[in-house]
N, C-alpha and C positions, 0 to 999 in steps of 0.2 A: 554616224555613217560618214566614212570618208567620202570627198570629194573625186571627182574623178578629171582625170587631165585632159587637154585638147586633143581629138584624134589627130595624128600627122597623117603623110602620106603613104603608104607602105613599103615604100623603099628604104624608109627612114628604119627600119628595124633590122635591115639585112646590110648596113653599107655597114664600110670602113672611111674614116676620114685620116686625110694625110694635109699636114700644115705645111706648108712653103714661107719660110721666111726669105724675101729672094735678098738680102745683103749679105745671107752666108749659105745660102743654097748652090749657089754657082762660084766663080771667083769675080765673073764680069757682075754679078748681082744685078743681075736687068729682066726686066719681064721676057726679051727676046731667048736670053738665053736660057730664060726656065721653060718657056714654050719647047724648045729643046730635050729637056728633062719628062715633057707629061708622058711619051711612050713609056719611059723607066716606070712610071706609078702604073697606068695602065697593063701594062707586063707583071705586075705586082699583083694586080687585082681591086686595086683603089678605087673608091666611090665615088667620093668627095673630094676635092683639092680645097684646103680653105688658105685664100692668100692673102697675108698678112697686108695694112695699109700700104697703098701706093699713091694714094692723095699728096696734093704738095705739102712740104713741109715747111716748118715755119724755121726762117735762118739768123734767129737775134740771138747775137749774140751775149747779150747781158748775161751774168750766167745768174743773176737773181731770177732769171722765167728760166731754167735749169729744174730738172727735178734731181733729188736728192742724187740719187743713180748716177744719172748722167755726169755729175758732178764729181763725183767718188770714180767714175770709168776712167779718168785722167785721159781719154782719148781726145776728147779736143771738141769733137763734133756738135757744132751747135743746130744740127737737123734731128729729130728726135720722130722716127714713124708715127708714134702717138700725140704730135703737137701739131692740130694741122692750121695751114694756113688757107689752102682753098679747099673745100670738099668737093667742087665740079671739077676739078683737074688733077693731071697725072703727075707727077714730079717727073722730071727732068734725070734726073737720079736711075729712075726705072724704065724710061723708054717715052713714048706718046698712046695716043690712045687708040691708034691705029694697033700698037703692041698686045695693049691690052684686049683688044677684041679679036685678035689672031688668038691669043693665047688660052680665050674663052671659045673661040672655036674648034680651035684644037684638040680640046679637055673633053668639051662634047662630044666633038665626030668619034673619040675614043673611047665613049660612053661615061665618061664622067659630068660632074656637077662642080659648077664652082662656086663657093661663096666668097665675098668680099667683107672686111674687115671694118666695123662703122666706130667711130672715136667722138662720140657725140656726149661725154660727159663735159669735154672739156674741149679750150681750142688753142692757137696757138697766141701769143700778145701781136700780133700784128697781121690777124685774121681778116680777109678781104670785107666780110662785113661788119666790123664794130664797128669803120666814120657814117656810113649810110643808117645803120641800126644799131645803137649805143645802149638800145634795151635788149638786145639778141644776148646781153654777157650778164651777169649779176651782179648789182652794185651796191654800196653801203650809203649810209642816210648821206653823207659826203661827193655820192659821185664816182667815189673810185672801186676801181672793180677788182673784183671778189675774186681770190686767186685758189684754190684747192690745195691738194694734200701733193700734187707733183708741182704744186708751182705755177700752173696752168689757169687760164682764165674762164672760172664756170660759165657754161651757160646757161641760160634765163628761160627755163620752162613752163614760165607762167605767161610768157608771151606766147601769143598763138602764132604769131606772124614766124615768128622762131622754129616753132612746130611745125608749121606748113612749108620752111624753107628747108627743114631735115628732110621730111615726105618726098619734098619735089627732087630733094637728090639720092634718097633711094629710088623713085620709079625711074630717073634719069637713068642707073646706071642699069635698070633692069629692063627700060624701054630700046637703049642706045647701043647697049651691050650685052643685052640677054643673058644678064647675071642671074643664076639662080637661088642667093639669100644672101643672109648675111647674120656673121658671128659678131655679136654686138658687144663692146669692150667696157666694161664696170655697168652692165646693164642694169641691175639691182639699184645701182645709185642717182638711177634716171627716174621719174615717176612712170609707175608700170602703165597708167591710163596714153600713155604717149606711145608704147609699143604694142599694146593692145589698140589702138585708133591705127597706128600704120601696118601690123599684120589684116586690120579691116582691108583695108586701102591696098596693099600688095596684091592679097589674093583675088584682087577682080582683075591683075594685068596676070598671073601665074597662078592656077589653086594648088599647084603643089610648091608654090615657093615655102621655103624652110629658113627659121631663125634660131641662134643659138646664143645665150646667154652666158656672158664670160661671170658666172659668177652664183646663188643660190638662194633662192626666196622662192619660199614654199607656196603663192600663187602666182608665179611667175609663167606655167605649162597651164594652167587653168584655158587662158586665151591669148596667151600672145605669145609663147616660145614654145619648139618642139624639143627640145632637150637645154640642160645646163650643164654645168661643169665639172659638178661633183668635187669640188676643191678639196673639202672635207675628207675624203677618199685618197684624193691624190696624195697627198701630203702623207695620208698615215699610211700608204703603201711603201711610197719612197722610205719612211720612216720604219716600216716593219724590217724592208730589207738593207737596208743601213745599220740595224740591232738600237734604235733605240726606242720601238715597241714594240711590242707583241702581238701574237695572233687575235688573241682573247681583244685586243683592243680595234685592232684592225674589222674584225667581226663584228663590235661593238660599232662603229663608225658606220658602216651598212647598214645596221638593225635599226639605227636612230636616225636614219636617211628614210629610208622603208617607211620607217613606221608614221615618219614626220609630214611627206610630202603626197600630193594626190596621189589615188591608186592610177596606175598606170604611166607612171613621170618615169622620164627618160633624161639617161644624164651620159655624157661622155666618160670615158675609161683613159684617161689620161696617168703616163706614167714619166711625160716629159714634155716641156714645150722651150719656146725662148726665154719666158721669165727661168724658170727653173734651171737650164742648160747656160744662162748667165749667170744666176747667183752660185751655180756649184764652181765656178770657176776651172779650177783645175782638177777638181774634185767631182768630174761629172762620173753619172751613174756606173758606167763599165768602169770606172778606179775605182769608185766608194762598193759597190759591192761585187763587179765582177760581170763576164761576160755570160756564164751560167747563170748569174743571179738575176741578171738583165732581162736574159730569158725568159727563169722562173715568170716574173713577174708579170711579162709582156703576157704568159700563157695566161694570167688569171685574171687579166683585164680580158683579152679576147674571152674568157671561158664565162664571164662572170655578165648578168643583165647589162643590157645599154650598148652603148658604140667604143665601138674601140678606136684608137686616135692615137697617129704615128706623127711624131717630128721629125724633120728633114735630116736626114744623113741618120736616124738611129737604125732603119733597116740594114745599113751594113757595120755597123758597133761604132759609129762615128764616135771620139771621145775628146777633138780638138775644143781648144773655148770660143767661145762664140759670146756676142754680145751686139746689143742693138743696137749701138753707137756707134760699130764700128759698118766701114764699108771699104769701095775700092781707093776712097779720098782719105781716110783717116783708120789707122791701125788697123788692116784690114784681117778680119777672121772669116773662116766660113768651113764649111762641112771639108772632113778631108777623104775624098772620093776615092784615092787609091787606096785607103782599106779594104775597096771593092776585090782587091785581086789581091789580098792577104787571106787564109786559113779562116782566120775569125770571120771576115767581113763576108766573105762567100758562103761558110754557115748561117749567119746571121740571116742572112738574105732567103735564102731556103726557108728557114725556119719561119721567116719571116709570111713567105709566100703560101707556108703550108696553113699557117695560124687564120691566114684571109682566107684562105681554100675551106677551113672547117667552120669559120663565121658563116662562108656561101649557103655551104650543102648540108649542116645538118641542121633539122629542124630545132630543135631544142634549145640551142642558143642562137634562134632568131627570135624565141617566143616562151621558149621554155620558163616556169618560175622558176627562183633561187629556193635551195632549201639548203641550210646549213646542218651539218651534221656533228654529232659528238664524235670526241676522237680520246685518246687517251695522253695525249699532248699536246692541249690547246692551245699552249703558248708558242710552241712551236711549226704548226701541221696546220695549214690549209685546207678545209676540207668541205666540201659542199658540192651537192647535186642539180643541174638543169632537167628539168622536168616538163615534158606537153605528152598530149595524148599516146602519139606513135613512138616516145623516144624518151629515155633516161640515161643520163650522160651525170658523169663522176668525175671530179677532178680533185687528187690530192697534189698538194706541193707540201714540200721543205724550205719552209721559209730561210733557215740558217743557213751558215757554213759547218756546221756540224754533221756528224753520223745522227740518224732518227731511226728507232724502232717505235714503230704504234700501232692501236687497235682500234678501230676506226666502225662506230657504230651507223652500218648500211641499215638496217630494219626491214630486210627483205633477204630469202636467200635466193641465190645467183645460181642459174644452172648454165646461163648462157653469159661471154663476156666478146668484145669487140675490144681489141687496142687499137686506140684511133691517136693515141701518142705517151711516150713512156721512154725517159730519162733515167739508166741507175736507181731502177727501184723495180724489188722481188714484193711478189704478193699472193696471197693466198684467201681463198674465202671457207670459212667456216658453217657451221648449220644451223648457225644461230646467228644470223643473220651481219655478223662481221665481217670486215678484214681484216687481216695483218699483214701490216708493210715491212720492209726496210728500203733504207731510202739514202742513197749517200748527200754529200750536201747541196743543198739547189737541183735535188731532182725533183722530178715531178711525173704524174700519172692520171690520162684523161682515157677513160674505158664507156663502154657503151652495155649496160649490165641487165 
């Protein structure tokens, strides 16, 4: 008998999440002037803001505490979001903490939720408490401390005093500033007993505070996270519509998540964030497959179990490079907004707003099961039903760039259908319980049958 996952709160099934990386969300990249920005997400229909590290950052330069990345960016910047130096303080960089609690005020009165971004695998080499606590880091039979896979000095979670001072700076920032969770970064590689002890501890100052796991272990949602990352997922969608796999795999990739993790686990629908929109370089998504493709894809995350999860500037086809080394001091990148009032970026943006509109209002894909369907071109044709009581919703896509004719086994016939969205694709239903599509390339088709 499978296990069953932690209930969340119930808002947790109907939100959209929107990442803010504020170094390339704005040009000033400061917490004031993304506060600025929250009406844009709120006018969107956004649920969630999750804003990337704002904690100080550590400035050694050695570039041996470099992680490989950073290193290879040849920007220069020896401030790295994920290497922190203080976790009770705001860097300088992003504003004060005055900034930071407008900015959570703001998001609220607009009916959002903000979570803050925790970096508690690792810290920076000149972290305010190694001299006072020289057990808080990991150290070898020698003394010297234990550095990780970025270069980074581990911390030492077999100290409790270690544990207790993580605690005290998450309820700080949810006593101080009425934060409402937090997306926890390489959480998997922390001991899950330590996130599980602080989801205890949370929920007596907030019971609907919410955690998300940057990352996938199968009792991770048991008791301490309300969704993960679905990485597995991510990768081989990007990968589907890039042509270098297939549907059958891509499908394969769900079934083996499904089938692996408690009944009931929740995972994010990610189809781009900062890591990804950096290492594509120049080769971000609307180049590598296209702005219909971008589409497609965003359609079958929104259409598909779980949350759907927007990075900053992709609602208007942002496609500038971005990277997280850079800021307003050192090679600076960030969204490029005037695509807002380009042809593309003004579709985008509709499309965009219509995809959160049918996440809102239809029941089915708040709660609905996945059921995949046979098609007659698995390797091409995306194709699978959301299903609950009051409501059956259909979604095919054309993963290619190609023309697609297919037969597509419904197992029911259709007397009644709703288009509730439909890209360059003719369809017909049969009496034996198919359809039959055509479909030009990256169209797609979500009916209510």
């Amino acid at each position: 008998m499978r296990q069953q996952a932690r209930k969340s709160p119930e808002f947790v099934d109907n939100s959209v999440i929107y990442q803010v990386f504020l170094r390339t969300f704005t040009p000033e990249g400061t917490i004031e002037s993304g506060t600025k920005m929250l009406s844009h997400l709120a006018d969107m229909g956004v649920d969630i803001v999750y804003l990337c590290p704002v904690f100080l950052q550590d400035d050694d330069e050695n570039t041996a505490h470099w992680s490989t990345r950073q290193n290879a960016s040849g920007i220069g910047n020896p401030q790295n979001p994920y290497r922190i130096k203080d976790y009770f303080s705001i860097d300088p960089e992003y504003g004060t903490d005055a900034d930071l609690k407008e900015f959570i005020r703001n998001a609220q009165s607009l009916g959002m939720k903000v979570l803050l971004d925790l970096v508690y695998l690792h810290c920076g080499p000149n972290a305010v408490f190694i001299k006072e606590h020289p057990d808080f880091v990991q150290r070898d039979t020698d003394g010297k401390v234990i550095n990780g896979r970025w270069n980074f000095p581990l911390l030492n979670f077999e100290s409790r005093k270690l544990r207790e001072y993580l605690w005290s700076n998450m309820e700080y920032f949810m006593k101080e500033f009425n934060v409402d969770g937090y997306r926890c970064d390489v959480a998997p590689a922390i001991p899950l007993d330590f996130w599980e002890e602080a989801r205890e501890q949370m929920e007596k100052l907030n019971p609907e505070f919410i955690m998300i796991s940057e990352g996938d272990k199968e009792d991770d949602q048991l008791k301490a996270f309300d969704l993960g990352y679905a990485m597995a997922w991510e990768y081989a969608l990007m990968k589907t519509f890039r042509g270098e796999i297939n549907v059958k795999e891509l499908r394969e990739t769900w079934q083996k998540m499904h089938n692996e993790y408690p009944e009931g686990s929740r995972f994010l629908r990610i189809l781009d964030n900062h890591d990804i929109a950096m290492d594509c370089g120049l080769n971000r998504h609307e180049i590598a497959f296209g702005n219909a493709g971008v589409d497609a894809a965003l359609l079958v995350n929104f259409a598909l179990d779980g949350m759907p999860f927007i990075y900053n500037g992709q609602e208007i086809a942002d496609c500038a490079p971005h990277s997280i080394y850079s800021n307003r001091f050192y090679g600076k990148m960030a969204v490029n907004w005037a695509n807002a009032m380009t042809e593309v970026g003004k579709a985008r943006l509709a499309f965009m707003k219509q995809l959160i509109k049918l996440k809102h209002s239809q029941e089915a894909l708040r709660e609905g099961t996945t059921r995949w369907l046979e098609n007659s071109c698995p390797e091409q044709l995306i194709s699978f039903t959301r299903e609950c009581d009051s409501q059956r919703l259909m979604l095919l896509v054309n993963s290619t760039k190609e023309m697609l004719s297919a037969e597509v086994e419904v197992g029911v016939e259709c007397g009644y259908t709703r288009e509730l969205l439909k890209q360059n694709t003719g369809y017909s239903f049969s009496h034996d319980g198919k359809i039959k599509v055509k479909m030009l390339p990256h169209a797609f088709l979500l009916i209510q049958y």
